[in-house]
C-alpha positions as CSV (number, residue, x, y, z in Angstrom):
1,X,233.7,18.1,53.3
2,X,232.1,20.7,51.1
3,X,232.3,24.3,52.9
4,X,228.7,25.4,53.4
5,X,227.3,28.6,51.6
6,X,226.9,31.6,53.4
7,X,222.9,31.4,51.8
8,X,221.8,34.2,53.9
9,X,223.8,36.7,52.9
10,X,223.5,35.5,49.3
11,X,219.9,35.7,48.8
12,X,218.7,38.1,51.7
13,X,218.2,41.8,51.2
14,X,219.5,43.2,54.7
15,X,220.0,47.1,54.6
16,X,222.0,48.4,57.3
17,X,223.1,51.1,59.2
18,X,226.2,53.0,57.4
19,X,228.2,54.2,60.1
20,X,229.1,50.8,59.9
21,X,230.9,50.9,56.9
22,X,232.1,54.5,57.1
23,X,236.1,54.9,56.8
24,X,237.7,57.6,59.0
25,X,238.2,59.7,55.8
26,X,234.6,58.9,54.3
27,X,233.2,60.7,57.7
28,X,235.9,63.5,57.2
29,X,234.2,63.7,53.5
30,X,230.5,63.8,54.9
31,X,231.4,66.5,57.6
32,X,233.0,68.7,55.4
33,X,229.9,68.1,52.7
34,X,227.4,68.7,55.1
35,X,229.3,72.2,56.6
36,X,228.6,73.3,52.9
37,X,225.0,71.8,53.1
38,X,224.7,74.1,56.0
39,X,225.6,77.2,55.2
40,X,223.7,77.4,52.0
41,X,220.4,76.2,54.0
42,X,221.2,79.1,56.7
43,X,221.5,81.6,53.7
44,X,218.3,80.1,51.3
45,X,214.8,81.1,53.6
46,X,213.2,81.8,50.3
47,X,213.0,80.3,46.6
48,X,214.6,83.4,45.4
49,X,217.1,83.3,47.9
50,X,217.8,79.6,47.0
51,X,218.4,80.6,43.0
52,X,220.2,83.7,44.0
53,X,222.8,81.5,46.2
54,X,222.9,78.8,43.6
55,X,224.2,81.1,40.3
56,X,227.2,83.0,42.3
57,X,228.1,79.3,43.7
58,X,227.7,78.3,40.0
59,X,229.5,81.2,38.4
60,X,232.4,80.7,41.3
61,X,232.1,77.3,39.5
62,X,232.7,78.6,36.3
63,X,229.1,79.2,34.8
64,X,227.8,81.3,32.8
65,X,224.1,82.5,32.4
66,X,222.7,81.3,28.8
67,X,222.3,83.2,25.9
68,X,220.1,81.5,23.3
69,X,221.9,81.2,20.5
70,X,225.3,81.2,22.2
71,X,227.6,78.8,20.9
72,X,228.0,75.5,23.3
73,X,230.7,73.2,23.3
74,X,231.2,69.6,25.2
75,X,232.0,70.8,28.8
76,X,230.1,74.2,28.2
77,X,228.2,75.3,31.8
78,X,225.6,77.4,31.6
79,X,222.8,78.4,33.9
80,X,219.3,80.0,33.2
81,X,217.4,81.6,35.9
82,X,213.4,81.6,35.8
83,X,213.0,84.7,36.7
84,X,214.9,84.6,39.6
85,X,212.5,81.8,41.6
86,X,213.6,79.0,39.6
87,X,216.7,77.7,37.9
88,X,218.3,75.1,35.5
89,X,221.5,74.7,34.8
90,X,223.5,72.3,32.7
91,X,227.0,70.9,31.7
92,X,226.9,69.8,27.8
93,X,227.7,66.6,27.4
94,X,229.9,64.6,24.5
95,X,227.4,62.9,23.4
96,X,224.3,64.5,21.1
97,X,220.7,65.7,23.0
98,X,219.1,63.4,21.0
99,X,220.8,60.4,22.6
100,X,219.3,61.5,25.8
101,X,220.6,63.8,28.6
102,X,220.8,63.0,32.9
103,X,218.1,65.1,34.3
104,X,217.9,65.9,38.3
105,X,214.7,67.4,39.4
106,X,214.3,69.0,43.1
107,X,212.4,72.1,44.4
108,X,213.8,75.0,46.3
109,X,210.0,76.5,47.8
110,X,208.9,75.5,51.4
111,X,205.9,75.5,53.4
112,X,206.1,79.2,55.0
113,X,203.2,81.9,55.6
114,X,202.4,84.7,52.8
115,X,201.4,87.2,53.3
116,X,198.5,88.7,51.8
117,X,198.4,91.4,49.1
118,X,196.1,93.7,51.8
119,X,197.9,92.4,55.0
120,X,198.6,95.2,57.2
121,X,196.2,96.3,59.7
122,X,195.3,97.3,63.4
123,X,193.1,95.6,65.9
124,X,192.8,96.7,69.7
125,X,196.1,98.7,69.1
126,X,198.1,96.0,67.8
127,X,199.4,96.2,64.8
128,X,199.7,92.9,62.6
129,X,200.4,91.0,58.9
130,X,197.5,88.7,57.7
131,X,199.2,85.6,55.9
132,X,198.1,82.6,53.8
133,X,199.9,79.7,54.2
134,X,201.6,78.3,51.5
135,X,201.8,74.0,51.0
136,X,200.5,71.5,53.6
137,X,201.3,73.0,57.1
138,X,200.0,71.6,60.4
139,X,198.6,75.3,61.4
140,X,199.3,74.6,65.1
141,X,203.2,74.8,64.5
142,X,203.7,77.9,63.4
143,X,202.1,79.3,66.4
144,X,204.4,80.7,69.6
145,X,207.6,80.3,67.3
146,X,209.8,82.9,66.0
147,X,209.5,84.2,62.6
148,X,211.7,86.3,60.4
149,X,210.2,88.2,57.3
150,X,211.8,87.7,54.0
151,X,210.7,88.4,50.6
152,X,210.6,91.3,47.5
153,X,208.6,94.4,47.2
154,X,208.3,95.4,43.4
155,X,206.9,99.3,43.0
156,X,205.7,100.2,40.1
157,X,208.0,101.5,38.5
158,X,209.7,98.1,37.8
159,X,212.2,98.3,40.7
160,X,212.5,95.1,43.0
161,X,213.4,95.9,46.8
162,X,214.3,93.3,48.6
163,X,213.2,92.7,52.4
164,X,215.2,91.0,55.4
165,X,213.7,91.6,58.3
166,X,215.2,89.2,61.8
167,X,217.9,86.9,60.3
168,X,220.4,89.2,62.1
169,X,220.8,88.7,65.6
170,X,220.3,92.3,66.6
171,X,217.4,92.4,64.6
172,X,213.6,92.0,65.8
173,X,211.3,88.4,64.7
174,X,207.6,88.3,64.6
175,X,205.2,85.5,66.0
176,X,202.0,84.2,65.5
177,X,200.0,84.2,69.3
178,X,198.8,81.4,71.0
179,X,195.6,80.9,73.4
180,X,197.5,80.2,76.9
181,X,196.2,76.9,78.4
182,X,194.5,78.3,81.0
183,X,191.7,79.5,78.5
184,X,192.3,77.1,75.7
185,X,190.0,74.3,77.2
186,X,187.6,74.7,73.8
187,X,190.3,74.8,71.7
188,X,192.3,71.8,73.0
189,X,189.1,69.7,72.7
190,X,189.3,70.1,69.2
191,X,191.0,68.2,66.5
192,X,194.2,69.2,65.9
193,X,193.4,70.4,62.6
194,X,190.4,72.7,63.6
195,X,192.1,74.1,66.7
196,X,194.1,77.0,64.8
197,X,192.2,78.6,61.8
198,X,194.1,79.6,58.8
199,X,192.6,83.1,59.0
200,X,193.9,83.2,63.0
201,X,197.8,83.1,62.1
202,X,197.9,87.0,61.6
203,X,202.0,87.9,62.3
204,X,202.2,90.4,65.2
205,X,204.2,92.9,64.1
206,X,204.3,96.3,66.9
207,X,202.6,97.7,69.3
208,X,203.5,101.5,69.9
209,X,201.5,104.2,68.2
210,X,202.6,107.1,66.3
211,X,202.8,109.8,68.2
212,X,199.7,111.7,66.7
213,X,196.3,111.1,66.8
214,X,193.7,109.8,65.0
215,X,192.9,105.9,64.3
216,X,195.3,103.1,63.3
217,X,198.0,104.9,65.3
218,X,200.0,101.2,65.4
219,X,199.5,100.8,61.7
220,X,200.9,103.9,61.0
221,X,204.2,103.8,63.5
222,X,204.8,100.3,61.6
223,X,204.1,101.5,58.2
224,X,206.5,104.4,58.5
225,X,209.3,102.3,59.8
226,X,209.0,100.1,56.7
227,X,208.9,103.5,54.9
228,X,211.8,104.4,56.5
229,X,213.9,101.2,55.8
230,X,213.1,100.7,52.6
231,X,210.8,103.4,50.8
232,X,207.7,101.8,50.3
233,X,204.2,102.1,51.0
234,X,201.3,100.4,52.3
235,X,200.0,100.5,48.3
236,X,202.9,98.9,47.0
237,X,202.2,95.6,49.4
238,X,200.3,94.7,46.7
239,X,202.7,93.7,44.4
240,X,204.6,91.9,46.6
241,X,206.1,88.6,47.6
242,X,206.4,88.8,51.3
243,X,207.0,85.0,53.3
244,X,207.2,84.2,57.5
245,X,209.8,81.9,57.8
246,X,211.1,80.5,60.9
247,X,213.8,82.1,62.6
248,X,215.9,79.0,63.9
249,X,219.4,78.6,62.7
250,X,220.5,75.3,61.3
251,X,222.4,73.4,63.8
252,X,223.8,70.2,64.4
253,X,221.6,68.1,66.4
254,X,222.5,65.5,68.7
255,X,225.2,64.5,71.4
256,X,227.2,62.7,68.3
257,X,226.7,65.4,66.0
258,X,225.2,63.3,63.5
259,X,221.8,65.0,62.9
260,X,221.4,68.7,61.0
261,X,218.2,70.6,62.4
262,X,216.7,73.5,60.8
263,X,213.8,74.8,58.7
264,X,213.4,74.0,54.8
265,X,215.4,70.6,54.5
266,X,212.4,69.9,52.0
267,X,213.7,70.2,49.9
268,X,216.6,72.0,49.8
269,X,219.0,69.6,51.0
270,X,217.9,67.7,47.7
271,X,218.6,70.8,45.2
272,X,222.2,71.1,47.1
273,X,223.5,67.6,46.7
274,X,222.2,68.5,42.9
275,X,224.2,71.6,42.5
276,X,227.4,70.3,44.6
277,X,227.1,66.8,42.1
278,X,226.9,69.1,39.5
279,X,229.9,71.1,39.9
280,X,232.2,67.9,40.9
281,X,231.8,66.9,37.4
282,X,235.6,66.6,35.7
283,X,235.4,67.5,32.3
284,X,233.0,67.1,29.8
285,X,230.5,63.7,31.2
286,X,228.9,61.6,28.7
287,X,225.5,62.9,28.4
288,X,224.6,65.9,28.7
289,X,223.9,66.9,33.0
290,X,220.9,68.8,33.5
291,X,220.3,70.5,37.3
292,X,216.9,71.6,37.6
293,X,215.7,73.6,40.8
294,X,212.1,74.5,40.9
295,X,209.5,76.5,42.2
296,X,205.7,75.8,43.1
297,X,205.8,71.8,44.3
298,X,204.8,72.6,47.5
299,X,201.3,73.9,45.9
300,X,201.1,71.3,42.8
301,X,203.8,72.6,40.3
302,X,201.6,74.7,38.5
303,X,202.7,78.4,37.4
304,X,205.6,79.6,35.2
305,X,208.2,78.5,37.4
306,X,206.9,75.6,38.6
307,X,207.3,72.0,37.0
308,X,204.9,71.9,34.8
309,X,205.9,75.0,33.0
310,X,206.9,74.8,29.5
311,X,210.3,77.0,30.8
312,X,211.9,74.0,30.9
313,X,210.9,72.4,27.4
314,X,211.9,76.0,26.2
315,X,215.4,75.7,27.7
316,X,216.1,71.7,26.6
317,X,214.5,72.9,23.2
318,X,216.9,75.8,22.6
319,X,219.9,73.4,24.0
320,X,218.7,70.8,20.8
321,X,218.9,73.2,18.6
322,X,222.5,73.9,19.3
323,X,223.1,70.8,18.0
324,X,221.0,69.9,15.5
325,X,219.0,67.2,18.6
326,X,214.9,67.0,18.3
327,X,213.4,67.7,21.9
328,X,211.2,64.4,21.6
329,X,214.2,62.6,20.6
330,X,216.4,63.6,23.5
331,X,213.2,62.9,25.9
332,X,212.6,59.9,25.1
333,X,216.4,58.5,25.7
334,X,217.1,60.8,29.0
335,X,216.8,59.6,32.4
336,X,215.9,62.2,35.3
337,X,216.1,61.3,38.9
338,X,213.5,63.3,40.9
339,X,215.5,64.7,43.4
340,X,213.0,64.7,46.8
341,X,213.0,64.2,50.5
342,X,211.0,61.0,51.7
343,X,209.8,60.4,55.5
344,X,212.2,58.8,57.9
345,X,210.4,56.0,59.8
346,X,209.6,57.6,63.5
347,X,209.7,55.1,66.3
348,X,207.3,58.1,68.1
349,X,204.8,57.2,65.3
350,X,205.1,53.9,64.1
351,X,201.5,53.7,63.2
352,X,201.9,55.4,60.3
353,X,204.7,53.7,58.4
354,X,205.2,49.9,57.1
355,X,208.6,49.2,58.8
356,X,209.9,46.9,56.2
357,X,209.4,49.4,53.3
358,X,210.0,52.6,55.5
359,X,213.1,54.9,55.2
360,X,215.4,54.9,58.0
361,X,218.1,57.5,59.1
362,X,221.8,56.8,58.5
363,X,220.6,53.9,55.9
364,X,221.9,56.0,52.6
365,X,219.8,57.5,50.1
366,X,216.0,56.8,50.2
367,X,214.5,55.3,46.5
368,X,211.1,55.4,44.9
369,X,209.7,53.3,42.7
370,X,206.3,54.9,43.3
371,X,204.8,57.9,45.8
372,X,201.4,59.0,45.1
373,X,198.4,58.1,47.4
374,X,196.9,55.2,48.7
375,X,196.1,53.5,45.6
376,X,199.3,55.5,43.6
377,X,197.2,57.6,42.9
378,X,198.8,61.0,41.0
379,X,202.3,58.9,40.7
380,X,205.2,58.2,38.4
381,X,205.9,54.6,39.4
382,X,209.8,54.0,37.4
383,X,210.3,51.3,35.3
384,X,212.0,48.1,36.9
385,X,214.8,48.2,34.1
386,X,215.3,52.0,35.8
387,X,215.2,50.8,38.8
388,X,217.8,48.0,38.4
389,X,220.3,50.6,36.4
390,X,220.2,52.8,39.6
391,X,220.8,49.8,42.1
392,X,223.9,49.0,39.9
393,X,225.0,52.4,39.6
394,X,225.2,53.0,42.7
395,X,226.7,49.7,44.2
396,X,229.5,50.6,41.5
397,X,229.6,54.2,42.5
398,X,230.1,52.8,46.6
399,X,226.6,54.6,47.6
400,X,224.4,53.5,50.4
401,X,221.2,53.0,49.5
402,X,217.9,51.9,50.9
403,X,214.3,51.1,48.8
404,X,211.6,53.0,50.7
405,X,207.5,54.3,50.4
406,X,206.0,57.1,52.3
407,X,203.6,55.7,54.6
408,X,201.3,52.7,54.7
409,X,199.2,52.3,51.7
410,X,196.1,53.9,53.2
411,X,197.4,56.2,55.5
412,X,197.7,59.3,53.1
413,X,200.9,60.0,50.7
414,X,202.2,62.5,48.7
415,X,203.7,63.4,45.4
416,X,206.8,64.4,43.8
417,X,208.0,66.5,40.6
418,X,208.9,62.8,38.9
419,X,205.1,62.6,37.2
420,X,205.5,65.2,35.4
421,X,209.2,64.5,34.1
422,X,207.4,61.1,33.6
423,X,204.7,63.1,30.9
424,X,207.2,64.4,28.9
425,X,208.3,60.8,28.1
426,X,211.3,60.8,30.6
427,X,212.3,57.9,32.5
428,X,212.1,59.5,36.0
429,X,212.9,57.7,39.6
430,X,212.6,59.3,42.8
431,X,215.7,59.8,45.6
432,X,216.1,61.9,48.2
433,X,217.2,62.5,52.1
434,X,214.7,60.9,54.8
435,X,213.2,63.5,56.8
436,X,211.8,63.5,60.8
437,X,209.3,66.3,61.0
438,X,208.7,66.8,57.1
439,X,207.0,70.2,56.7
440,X,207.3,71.4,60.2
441,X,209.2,74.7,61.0
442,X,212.1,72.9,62.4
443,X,213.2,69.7,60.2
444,X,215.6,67.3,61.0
445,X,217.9,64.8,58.6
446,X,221.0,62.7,59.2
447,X,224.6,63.3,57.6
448,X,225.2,60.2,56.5
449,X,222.0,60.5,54.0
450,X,222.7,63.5,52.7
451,X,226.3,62.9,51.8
452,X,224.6,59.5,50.1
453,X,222.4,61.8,48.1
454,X,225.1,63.7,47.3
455,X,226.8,60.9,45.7
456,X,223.8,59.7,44.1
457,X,223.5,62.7,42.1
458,X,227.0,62.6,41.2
459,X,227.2,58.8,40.3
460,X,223.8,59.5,37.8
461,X,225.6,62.2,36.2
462,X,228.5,60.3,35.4
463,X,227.4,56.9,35.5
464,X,223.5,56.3,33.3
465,X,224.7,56.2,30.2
């Protein structure tokens, strides 16, 4: 008798969970990634903080900054900071610019408060910051939460100070106030967007006077302990880049272990498994591997270190040059994988998502043929040959991966970097980490999908040629 085909398994499409499949040295591999994945996080509350981490763990790597004009080799690395909020780094491949280069795009700037250029003041002897917040934020979160302060004061003279105020332990956080429920009957008949105004999250920042008199007694006792710490004034505030940040630590989350919790997974846990791909490359790779961590996505890209800037055409340009490559040329044959968190379907939520084309933890890496809106509307939308090369790549390259779209169709959406890689004539897919809690101050992903993105980014470099 003729032995019956297994037809399911031949024709279905069944994702699954990959714990699964995970050897005893494979989770060894994914813990110790992920203890790496951790302590840059911890250390990166800030864009600049993220690019500052990145170049001395590329130079440990054996980086250099670039020098245009410096002479470049196959297996040169070279790194060039935009101005000091965003970065790009590369490894020059064997092959010419103009055949094409492996591009990976993520963003290192989170939804946080700013604070404003006039912030400081004093109301009924309190003494606090007034802040605009920066990218989509549900205002209600940041409320009742600790907050550190992190950011650079630049006087003008030229000199940048740096400010750190509540990531060490012995060292005060701020907060945001809250209406107790006793009195917040208005308020809590609201919509959840109207009940906390963007002009009400003001960061509380002391209490005790200066011991003189005269108004704005609070003011001035906080002022002069800034003054004290770091030599500034209340004038110099204006040419600064101040940001409230949450002031929770990242921790494993879970009984199993199996979760990592902490603020600014979006989407930094993208722009890691970039930069740890990056430096696992042995030798020279084929085409030349381009790591690009940008500023400004949270707020559209625009700006000279966001996406859209023409720093990055300035740095592949000067890169052609070194060997003899047109930019449109090596555009038109490069490949960039848009390196972005997507949203991890939430059985609390379920409304929201289409379960058959949602992302789900511990499934692998999540992939985008489209983002956008609704109608896919401000989208990239890869090719399907792209889209085939990266399934094959990474079922050669043993990586778990999982098709997936952020939302039902006319539930909302939201965009990526990958359009604009996809203007400049650039085959560009989007991958990245599911996410529980996107763009709240405490974000949660799984191991297993950041160790798959990890490997995504390695098996592109090494692998789209």
């Amino acid at each position: 008798m003729e032995e019956k085909k297994d037809y399911r398994a031949e024709l279905f499409y069944e994702p699954r969970n990959g714990y699964d499949g995970l050897s005893p040295a494979g989770r060894e591999a994914m813990d110790a990634y992920c203890e790496q994945y951790k302590r840059y996080l911890d250390s990166s509350r800030t864009e600049r903080e993220a690019v500052r981490n990145a170049v001395s763990l590329a130079e440990e790597a054996g980086f250099v900054e670039f020098r245009p004009g410096m002479e470049l080799a196959p297996g040169s690395k070279i790194y060039c900071s935009n101005r000091g909020k965003a970065l790009m780094l590369a490894i020059i491949g064997r092959r010419p610019l103009a055949e094409g280069a492996v591009i990976t795009a993520a963003h290192v700037d989170c939804p946080r408060l700013d604070l404003k250029q006039l912030p400081l003041y004093e109301d009924s002897e309190l003494a606090f910051f007034k802040t605009h917040y920066y990218g989509g934020i549900k205002k209600y979160q940041w409320t009742a939460i600790p907050l550190e302060l992190h950011g650079t004061v630049v006087l003008k003279d030229g000199e940048a100070i740096d400010v750190v105020i509540g990531r060490d332990k012995d060292e005060p956080v701020f907060t945001v106030s809250d209406l107790l429920p006793h009195l917040a009957g208005e308020q809590m008949s609201k919509k959840l967007g109207e009940a906390v105004k963007g002009e009400a999250l003001n960061l509380l920042i002391g209490s005790a006077p200066y011991a003189d008199e005269g108004k704005d007694r609070v003011k001035l006792a906080a002022m002069a302990i800034l003054n004290s710490r770091y030599g500034i004034t209340e004038a110099d505030l204006i040419s600064a880049e101040l940001y409230a940040v949450p002031a929770f630590d990242v921790r494993d989350l879970g009984l199993d272990r199996s979760l990592i919790g902490g603020y600014g997974h979006d989407d930094r846990v993208c722009a890691f498994a970039e930069l740890r791909a990056l430096f696992d490359i042995e030798g020279a790779p084929a085409r030349t591997a381009v790591c690009i961590l940008a500023d400004k996505e949270e707020t559209g890209s625009d700006g000279v270190s966001g996406m859209k800037s023409a720093a990055f055409e300035w740095f592949m340009r000067k890169l052609c040059l070194a060997d003899g490559s047109e930019l449109d040329d090596c555009f038109a044959h490069s490949v960039c994988i848009s390196a972005d968190v997507t949203a991890a379907f939430d059985p609390n939520y379920p409304d929201v998502s289409e379960k058959r084309n949602a992302a789900r933890l511990n499934y692998g890496v999540g992939l985008h043929k489209f983002t956008g809106a609704r109608g896919k509307s401000g989208t990239n939308d890869a090719p399907a040959e792209l889209v085939a090369r990266m399934r094959r790549i990474l079922d050669e390259n043993g990586v778990q991966w999982q098709m997936c779209e952020l939302g039902k169709v006319d539930q909302g959406g939201g965009g990526t970097v990958a359009m604009y890689m996809g203007n400049r004539n650039i085959d560009t897919i989007d991958a990245g980490v599911p996410v529980l809690s996107m763009h709240a101050p405490y974000e949660v992903v799984a191991k297993y999908d950041c160790y798959m993105t990890y490997k995504t980014m390695l098996a592109a470099y090494t692998s789209l040629d």
